[in-house]
Backbone as numpy.savetxt, mean C-alpha at the origin, in Angstrom:
# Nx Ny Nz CAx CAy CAz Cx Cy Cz
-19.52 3.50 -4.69 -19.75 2.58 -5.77 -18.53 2.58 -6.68
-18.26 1.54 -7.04 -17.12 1.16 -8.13 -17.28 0.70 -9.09
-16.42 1.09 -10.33 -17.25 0.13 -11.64 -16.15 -0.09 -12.21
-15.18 -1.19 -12.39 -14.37 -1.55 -12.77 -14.24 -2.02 -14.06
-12.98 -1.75 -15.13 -13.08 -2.01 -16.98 -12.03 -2.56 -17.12
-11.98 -3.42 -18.43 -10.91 -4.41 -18.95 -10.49 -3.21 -19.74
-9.00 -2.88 -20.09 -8.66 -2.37 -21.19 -7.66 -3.00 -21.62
-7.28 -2.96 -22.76 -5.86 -3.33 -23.66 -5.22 -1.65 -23.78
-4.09 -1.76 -23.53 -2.81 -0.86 -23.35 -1.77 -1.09 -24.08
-1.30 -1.04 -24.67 -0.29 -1.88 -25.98 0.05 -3.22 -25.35
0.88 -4.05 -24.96 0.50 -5.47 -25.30 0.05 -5.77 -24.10
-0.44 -5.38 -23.14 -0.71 -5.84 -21.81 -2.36 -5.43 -21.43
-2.48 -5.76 -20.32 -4.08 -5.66 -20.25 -3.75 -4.94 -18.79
-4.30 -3.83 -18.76 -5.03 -2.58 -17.76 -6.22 -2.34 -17.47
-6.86 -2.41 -16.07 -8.09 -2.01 -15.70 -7.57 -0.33 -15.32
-9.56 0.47 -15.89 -9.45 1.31 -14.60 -10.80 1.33 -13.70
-10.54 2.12 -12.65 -11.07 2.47 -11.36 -11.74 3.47 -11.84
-13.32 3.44 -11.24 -14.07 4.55 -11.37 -14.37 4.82 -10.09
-14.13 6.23 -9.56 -14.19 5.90 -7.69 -15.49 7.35 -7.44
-16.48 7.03 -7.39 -17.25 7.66 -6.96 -17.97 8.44 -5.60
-17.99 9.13 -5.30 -18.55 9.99 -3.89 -17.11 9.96 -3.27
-16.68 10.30 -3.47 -14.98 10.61 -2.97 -15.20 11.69 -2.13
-15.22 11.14 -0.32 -15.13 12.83 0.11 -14.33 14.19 -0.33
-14.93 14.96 -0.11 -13.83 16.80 -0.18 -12.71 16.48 0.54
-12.67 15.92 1.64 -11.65 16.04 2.29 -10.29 15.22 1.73
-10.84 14.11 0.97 -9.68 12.98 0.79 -9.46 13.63 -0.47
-9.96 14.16 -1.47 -9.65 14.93 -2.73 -8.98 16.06 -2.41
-8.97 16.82 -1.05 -8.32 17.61 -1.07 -6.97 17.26 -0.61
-6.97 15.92 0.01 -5.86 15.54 0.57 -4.62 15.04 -0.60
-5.47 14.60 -1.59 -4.94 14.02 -2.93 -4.45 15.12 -3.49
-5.34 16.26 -3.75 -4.43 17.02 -4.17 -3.56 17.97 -3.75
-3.40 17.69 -2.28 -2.28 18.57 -1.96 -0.82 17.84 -2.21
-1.39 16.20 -1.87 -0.26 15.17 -2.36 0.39 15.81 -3.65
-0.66 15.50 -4.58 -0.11 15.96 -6.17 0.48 17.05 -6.19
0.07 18.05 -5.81 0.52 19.39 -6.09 2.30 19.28 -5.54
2.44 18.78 -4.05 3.48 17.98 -3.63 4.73 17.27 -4.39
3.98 16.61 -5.15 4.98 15.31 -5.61 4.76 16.27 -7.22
4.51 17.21 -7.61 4.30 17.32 -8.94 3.85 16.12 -9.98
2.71 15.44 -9.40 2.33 14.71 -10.55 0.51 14.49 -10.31
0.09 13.71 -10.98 -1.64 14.10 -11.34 -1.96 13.29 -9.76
-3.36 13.62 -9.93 -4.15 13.07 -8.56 -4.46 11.58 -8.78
-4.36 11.14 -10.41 -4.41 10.05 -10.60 -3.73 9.50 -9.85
-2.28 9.93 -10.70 -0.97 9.13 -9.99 -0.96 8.71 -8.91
-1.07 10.12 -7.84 -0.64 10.01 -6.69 -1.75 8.64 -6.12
-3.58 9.22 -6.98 -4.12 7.79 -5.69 -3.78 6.44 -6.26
-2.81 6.15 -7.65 -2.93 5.05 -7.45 -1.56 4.49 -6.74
-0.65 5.34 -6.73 0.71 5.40 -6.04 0.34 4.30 -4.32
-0.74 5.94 -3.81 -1.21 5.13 -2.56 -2.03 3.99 -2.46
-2.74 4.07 -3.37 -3.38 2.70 -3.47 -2.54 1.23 -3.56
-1.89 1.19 -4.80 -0.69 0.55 -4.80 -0.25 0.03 -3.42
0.85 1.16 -2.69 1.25 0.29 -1.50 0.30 0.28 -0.05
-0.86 0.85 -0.02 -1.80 0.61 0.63 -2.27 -1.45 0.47
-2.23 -1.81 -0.51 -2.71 -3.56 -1.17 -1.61 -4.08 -1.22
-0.43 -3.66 -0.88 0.84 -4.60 -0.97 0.96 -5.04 0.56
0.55 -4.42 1.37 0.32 -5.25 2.69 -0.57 -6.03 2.93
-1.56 -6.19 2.11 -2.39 -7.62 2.04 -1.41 -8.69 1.90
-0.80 -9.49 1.68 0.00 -10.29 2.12 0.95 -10.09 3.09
1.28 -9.58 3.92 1.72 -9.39 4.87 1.54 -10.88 5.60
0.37 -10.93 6.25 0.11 -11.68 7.28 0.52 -13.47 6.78
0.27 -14.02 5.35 0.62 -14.90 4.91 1.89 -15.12 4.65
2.93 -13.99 4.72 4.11 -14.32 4.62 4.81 -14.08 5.58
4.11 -14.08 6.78 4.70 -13.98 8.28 4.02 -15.18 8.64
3.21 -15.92 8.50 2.78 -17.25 8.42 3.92 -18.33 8.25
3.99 -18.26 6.94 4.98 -19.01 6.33 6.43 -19.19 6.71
6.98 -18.09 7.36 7.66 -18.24 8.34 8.61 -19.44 9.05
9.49 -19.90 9.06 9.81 -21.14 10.17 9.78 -20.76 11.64
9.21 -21.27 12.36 9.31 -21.19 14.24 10.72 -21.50 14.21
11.50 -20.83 14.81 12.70 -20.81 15.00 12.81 -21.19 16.97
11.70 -21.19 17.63 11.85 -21.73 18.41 12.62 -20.77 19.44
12.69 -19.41 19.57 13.55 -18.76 19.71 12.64 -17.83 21.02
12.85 -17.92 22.10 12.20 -16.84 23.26 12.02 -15.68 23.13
10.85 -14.77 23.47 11.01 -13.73 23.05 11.30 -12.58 23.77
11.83 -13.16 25.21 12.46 -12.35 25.79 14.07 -12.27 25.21
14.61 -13.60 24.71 16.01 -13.03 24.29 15.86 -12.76 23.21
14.84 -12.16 22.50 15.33 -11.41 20.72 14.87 -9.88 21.95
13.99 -9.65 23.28 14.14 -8.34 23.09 15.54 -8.05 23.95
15.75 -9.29 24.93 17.22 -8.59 25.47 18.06 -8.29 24.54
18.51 -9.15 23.80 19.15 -8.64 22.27 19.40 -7.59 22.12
18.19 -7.01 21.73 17.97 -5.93 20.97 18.06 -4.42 22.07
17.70 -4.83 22.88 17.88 -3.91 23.92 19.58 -3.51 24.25
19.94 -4.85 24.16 21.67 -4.60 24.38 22.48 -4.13 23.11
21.94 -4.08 21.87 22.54 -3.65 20.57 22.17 -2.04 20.77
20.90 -1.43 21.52 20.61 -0.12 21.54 21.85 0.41 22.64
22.29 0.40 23.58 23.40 0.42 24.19 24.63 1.25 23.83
């Protein structure tokens, strides 16, 4: 369950995350992160959280894309011949 809040933060507007029944295991995983990176468990889950939701667009901006019309055996011969 999640319960999400409007806050004001000096001039900008911040929600937070209330994350409830959080397995042992992923809390322990968080905080070995933290302990790791020297910073809070906050941080770290919203760190991962963060670029965990930045690949939600992914797929729309590989969409958008131009067809270049291009075979895809010669982008892998290509590439096969640049490993060489």
């Amino acid at each position: 369950m999640l319960a999400v809040r409007k806050l004001t933060s000096y001039a900008r507007q911040v929600r937070t995350l209330y994350l409830r029944n959080v397995p042992d295991e992923v809390m322990d995983r968080l905080e070995r992160m933290a302990r790791a990176s020297s910073m809070s468990v906050t941080a770290v889950a919203i760190r991962e959280l963060d670029a965990a939701t930045r690949r939600v667009d992914n797929a729309a901006l590989v969409a958008s894309l131009p067809d270049l019309d291009i075979p895809t055996e010669a982008i892998v011969k290509q590439v096969e011949s640049e490993r060489r």
